[in-house]
NUNU-866426 format. One record per residue (C-alpha): x, y, z; residue in one letter. Coordinates in Angstrom, 3 decimals, decimal comma, padded with zeros to 6 digits. Each point is the difference from the previous one (the first is absolute). Example, Ala and Ser with C-alpha at 12.3 -4.5 7.8 and 13.67 -1.06 7.14 Angstrom:
REM residues 2
R        X        Y        Z resn
R  012,300 -004,500  007,800    a
R  001,370  003,440 -000,660    s
REM end
This chain:
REM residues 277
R        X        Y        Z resn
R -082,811 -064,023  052,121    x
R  003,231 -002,635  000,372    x
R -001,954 -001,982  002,380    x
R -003,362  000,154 -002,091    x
R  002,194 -001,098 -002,941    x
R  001,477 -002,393  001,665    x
R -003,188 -001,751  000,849    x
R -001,158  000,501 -003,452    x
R  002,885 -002,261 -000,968    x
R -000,083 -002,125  002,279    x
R -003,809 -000,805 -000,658    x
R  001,113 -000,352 -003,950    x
R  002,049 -002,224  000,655    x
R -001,922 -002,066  002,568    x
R -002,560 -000,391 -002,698    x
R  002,556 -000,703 -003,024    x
R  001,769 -002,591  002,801    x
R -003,589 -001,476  000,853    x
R -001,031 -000,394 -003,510    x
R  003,617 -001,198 -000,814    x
R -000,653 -002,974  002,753    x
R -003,480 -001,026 -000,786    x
R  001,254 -000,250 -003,768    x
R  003,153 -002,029  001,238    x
R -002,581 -002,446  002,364    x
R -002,565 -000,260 -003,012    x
R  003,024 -001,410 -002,714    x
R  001,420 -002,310  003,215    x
R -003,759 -001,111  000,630    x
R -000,077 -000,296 -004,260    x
R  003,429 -001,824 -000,193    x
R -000,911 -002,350  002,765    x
R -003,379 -000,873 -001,508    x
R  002,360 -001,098 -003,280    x
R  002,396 -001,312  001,781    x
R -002,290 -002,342  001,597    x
R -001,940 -000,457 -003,393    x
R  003,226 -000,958 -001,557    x
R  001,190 -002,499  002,810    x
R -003,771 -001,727 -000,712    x
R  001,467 -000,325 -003,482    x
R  003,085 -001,124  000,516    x
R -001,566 -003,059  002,454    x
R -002,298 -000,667 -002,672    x
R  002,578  000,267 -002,630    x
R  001,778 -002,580  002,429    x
R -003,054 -002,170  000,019    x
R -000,038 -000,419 -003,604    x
R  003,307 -000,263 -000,682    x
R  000,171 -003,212  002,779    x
R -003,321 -001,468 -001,576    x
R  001,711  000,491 -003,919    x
R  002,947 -001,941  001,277    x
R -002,249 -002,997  001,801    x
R -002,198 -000,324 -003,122    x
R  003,412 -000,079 -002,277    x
R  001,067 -002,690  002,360    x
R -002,763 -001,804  000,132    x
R -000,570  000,188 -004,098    x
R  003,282 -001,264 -000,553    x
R -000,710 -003,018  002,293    x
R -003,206 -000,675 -002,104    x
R  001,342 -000,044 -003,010    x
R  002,422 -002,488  000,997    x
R -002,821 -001,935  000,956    x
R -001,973  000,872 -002,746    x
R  003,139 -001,455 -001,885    x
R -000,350 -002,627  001,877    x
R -003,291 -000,947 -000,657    x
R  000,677  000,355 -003,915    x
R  003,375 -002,515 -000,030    x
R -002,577 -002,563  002,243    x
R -002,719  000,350 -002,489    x
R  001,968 -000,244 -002,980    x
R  001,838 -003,236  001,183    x
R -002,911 -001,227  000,700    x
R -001,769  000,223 -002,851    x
R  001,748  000,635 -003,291    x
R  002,763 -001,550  001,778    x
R -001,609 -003,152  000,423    x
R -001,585  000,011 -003,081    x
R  003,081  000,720 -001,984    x
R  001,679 -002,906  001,973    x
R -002,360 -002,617 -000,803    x
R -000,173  001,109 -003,535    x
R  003,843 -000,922 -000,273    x
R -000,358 -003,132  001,925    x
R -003,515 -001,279 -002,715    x
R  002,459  001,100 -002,650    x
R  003,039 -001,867  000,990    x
R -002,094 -002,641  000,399    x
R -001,567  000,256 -003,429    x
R  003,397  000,758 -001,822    x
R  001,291 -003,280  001,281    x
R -002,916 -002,142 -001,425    x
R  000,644  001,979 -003,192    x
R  003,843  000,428 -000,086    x
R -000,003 -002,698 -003,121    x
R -003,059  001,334 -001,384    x
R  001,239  000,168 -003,894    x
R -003,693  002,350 -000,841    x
R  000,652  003,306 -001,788    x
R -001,424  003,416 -000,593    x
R -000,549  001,287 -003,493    x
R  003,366  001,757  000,592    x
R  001,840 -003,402  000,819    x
R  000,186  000,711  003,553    x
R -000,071 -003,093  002,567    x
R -002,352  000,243  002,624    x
R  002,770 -001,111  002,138    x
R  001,760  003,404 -000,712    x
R -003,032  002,277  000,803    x
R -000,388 -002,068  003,060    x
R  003,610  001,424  001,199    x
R -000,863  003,624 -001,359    x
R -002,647  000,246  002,197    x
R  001,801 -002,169  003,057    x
R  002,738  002,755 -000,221    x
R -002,781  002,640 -000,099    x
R -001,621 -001,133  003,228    x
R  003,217 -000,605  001,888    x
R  000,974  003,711 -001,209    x
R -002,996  001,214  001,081    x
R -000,060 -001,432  003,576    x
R  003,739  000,604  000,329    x
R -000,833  003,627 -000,657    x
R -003,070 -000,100  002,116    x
R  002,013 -001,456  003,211    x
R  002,765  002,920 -000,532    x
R -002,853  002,285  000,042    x
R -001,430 -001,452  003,098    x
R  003,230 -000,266  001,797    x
R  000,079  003,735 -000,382    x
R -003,675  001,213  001,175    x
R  000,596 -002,187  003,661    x
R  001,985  002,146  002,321    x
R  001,975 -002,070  002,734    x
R -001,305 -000,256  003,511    x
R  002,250  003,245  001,243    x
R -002,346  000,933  002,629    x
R  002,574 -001,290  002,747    x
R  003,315  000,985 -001,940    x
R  001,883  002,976  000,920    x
R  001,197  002,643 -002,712    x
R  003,453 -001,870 -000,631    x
R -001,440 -003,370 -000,291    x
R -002,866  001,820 -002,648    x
R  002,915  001,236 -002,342    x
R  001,557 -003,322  000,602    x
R -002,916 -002,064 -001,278    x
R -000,471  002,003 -002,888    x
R  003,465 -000,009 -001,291    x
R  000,367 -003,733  000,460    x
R -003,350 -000,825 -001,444    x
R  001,236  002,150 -003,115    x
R  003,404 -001,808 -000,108    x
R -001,427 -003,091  000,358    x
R -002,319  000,552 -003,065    x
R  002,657  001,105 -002,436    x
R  003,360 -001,235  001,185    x
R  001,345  003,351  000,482    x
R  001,673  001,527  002,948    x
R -001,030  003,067  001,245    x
R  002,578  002,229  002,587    x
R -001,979  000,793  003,375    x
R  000,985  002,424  002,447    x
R -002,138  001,381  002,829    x
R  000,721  001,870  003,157    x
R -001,787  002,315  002,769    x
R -003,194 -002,114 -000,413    x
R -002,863  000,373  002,562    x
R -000,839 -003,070  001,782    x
R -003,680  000,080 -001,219    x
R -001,928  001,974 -002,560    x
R -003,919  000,189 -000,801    x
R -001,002 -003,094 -001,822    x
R -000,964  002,362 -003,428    x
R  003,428  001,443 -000,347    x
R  001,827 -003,580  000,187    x
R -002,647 -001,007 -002,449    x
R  000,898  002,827 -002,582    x
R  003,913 -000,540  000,874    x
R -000,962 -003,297 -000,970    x
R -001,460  000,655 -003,356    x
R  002,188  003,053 -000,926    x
R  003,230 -002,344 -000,311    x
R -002,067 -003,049 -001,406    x
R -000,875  002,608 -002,363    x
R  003,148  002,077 -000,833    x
R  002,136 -003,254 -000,093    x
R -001,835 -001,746 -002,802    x
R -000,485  003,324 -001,967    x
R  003,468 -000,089 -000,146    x
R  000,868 -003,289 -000,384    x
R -002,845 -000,319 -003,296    x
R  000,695  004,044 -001,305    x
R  003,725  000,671  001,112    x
R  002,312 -002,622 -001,015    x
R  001,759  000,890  003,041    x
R  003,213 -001,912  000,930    x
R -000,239  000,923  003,955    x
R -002,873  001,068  002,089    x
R -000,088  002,185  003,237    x
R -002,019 -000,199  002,997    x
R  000,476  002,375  002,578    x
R -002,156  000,061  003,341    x
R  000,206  003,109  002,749    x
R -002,111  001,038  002,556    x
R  000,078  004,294  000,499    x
R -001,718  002,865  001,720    x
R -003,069 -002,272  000,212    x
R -000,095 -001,538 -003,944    x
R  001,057 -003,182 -001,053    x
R  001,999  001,116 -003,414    x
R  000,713 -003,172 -002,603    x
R  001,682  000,506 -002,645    x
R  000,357 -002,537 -003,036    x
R  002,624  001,056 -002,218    x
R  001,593 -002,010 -003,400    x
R  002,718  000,918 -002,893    x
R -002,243 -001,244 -003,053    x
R -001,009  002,171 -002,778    x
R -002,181  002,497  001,835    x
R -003,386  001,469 -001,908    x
R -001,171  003,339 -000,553    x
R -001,673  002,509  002,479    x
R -002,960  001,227 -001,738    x
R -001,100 -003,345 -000,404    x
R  000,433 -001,294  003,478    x
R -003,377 -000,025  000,868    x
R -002,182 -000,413 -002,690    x
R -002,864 -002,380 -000,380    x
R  001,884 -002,305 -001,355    x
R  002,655  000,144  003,014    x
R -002,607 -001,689  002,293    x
R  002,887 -001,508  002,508    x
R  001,605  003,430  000,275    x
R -004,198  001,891  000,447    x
R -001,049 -003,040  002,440    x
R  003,494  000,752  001,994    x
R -000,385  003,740  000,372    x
R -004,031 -000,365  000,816    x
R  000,710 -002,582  003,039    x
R  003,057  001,807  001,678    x
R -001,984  003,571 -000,613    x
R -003,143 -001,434  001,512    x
R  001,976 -000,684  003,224    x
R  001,410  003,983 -000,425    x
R  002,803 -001,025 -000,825    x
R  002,601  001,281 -002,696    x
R  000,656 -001,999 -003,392    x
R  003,224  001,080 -002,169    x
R  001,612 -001,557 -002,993    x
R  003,223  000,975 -001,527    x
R  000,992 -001,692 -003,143    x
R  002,892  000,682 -002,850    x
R  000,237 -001,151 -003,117    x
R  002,805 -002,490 -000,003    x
R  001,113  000,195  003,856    x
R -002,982 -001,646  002,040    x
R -003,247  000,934  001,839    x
R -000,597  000,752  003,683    x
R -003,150 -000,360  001,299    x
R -000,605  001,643  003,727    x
R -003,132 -000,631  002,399    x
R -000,625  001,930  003,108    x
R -002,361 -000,905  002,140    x
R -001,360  001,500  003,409    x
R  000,212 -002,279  003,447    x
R -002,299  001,627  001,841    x
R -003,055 -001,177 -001,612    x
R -003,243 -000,712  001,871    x
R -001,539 -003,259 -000,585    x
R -003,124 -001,636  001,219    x
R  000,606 -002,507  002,389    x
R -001,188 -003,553 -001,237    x
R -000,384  001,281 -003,776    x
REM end
């Protein structure tokens, strides 16, 4: 009886161990077949992620060059147009400076000829400044320093001010897209502040760290509210966030009423980029 019973067992629990093991070898042969479904993922996940970051490169690069295109086409056309139109009118005003003809309202014709001299002259002024901002510098062949560098001169340069640079633990070379939206970030954030802030000083601080390049534009002006940082009419602050987000990068801005605003750009280094774009 023992020995019957103990074969009676011991075919239980053969059977329980057996069925045990083929449902332990059917979840590995399950968890494997995910396991490689989810690495398939991942690479493709991988894929995309590396195409995303070549096609945010290479928009950013066309819309400098669409930018491009736009300054050329305005300077030469309405430009031109707006230049000769000064240069007839000078002309004319000179024939008529001692014209003594008046309007119904007593006007000389002499006057209106200088209304509409300072008009044009206005007008082109305005359209030059305009210009001047659309056509990005050749920074193709600069390295990150000499990027921030440009920027901050070209802004001092403009408006007389002087900005405080700092910079340190800067890579030796960076995709072409990120110098090109370090570029516009402080051409950006420094005349915000300089038109909006009625800062005394302005801050420019430049670090490389844990693969981002971090700037951070900082002034003591008057500050502005949060909840209206980025509305539609806060298209330098919107046009800011959209370009350094686009590279997946992180855009912050910290502002009190009264004690300044910091603005703060992150961007990624290890971008891919299509060679020759």
């Amino acid at each position: 009886m023992v020995g019957v019973s103990t074969i009676v067992i011991y075919l239980l629990l053969a059977g329980l161990v057996g069925r045990a093991s083929n449902t332990i070898l059917a979840q590995q042969d399950d968890l494997h077949e995910k396991v490689a479904q989810l690495t398939g993922l991942l690479e493709q996940n991988e894929q995309l992620h590396r195409r995303v970051s070549r096609a945010a490169a290479r928009t950013t690069a066309l819309n400098e060059r669409f930018l491009r295109r736009i300054a050329t086409d305005l300077h030469d056309g309405p430009g031109q147009d707006l230049a000769l139109a000064l240069l007839r009118i000078d002309e004319v005003a000179e024939i008529c400076a001692a014209c003594a003809v008046s309007f119904a309202n007593r006007r000389a014709v002499n006057d209106d000829f200088g209304t509409i001299q300072s008009a044009l002259r206005s007008a082109l002024s305005d359209m030059r400044a305009v210009l001047a901002g659309l056509r990005l510098p050749e920074i193709g062949q600069l390295s990150v320093a000499e990027t921030a560098g440009r920027a901050v001169r070209d802004f001092e340069r403009k408006t007389g001010t002087q900005v405080a640079l700092t910079m340190s633990d800067l890579p030796a070379a960076a995709p072409l897209s990120v110098k090109i939206t370090l570029f516009r970030t402080l051409q950006e954030s420094l005349a915000n502040s300089f038109r909006h802030a009625r800062a005394g000083s302005q801050y420019v601080r430049i670090l490389g760290q844990e693969g981002q390049l971090i700037a951070e534009i900082s002034d003591d002006g008057v500050g502005f509210d949060h909840q209206k940082e980025f509305s539609e009419d806060s298209l330098g602050l919107v046009g800011m966030r959209e370009r350094v987000e686009m590279l997946g990068g992180k855009f912050e801005v910290d502002s009190t009423g009264g004690i300044g605003t910091v603005i703060r750009a992150r961007l990624p280094l290890d971008l891919q980029e299509d060679q020759g774009e």
